[in-house]
C-alpha positions as CSV (number, residue, x, y, z in Angstrom):
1,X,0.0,0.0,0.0
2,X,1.4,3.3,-1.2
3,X,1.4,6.6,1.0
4,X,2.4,10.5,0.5
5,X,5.1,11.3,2.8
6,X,7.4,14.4,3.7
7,X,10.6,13.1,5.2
8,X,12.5,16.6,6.8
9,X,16.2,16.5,7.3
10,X,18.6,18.9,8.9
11,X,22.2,18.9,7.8
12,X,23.9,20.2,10.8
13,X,27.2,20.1,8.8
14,X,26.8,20.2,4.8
15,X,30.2,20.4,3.8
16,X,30.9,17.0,5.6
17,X,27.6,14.7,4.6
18,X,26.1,16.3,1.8
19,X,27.4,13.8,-0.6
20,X,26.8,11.1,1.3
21,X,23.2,12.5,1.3
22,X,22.6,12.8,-1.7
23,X,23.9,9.4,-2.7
24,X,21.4,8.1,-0.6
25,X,18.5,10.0,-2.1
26,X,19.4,8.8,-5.7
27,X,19.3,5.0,-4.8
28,X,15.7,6.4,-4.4
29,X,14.6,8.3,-6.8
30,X,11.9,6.0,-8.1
31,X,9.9,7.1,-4.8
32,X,10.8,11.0,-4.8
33,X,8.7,13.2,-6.1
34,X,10.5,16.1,-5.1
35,X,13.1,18.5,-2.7
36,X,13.7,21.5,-2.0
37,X,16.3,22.4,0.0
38,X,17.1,26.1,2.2
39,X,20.8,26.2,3.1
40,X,21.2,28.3,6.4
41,X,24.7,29.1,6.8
42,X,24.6,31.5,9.5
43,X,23.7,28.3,10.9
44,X,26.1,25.6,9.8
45,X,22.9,24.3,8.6
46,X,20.8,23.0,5.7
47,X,17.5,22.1,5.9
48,X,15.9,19.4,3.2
49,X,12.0,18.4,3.0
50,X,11.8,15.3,0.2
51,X,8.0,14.5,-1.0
52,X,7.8,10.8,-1.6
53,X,5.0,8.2,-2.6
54,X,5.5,4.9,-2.3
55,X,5.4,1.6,-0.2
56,X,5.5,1.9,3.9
57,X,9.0,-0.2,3.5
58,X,10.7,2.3,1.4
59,X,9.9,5.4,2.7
60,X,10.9,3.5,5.9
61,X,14.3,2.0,4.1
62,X,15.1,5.9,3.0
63,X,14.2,7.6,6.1
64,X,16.7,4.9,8.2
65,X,19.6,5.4,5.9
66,X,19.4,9.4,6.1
67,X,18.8,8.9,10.1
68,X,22.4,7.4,10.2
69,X,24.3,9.3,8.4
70,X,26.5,11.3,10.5
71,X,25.2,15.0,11.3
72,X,22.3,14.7,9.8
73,X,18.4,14.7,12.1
74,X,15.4,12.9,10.0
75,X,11.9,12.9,10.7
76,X,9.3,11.6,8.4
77,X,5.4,12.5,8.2
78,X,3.1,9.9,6.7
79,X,-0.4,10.5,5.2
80,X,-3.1,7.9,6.7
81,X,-5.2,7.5,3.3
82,X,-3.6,4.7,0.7
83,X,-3.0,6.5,-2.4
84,X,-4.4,4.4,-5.7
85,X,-1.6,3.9,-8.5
């Protein structure tokens, strides 16, 4: 069963995990549906919100790998209604 969710990331140091980052959101790019993403640097900080669809299991698979990269806080909001593909 497919869901809409928002997974939010702050990048507490984007020189140093950025790549590794982004790697990670490629192997997924079949589920993305978009980013955006606000660099903050009076902050030493980026913030990223990714819109995904897709399977509980991935958007679970994605949200675990951001959550342990180094530097890097991930929380992920998931709609309740199924979405029909």
């Amino acid at each position: 069963m497919k869901r809409v969710a928002v997974i939010s990331a702050i990048l507490e140091n984007p020189e140093a995990c950025q790549q590794k980052f982004n790697t990670v959101v490629s192997e997924f790019k079949g589920i993305i549906k978009g980013r955006m993403g606000i660099p903050i640097p009076e902050a030493g900080a980026s913030v990223i919100a990714i819109t995904v669809t897709g399977e509980l299991d991935d958007i679970n698979a994605l949200t675990g790998k951001l959550g342990n990269i180094e530097a890097v806080t991930v929380k992920t909001s998931v709609s309740k209604k199924e979405v029909i593909s």
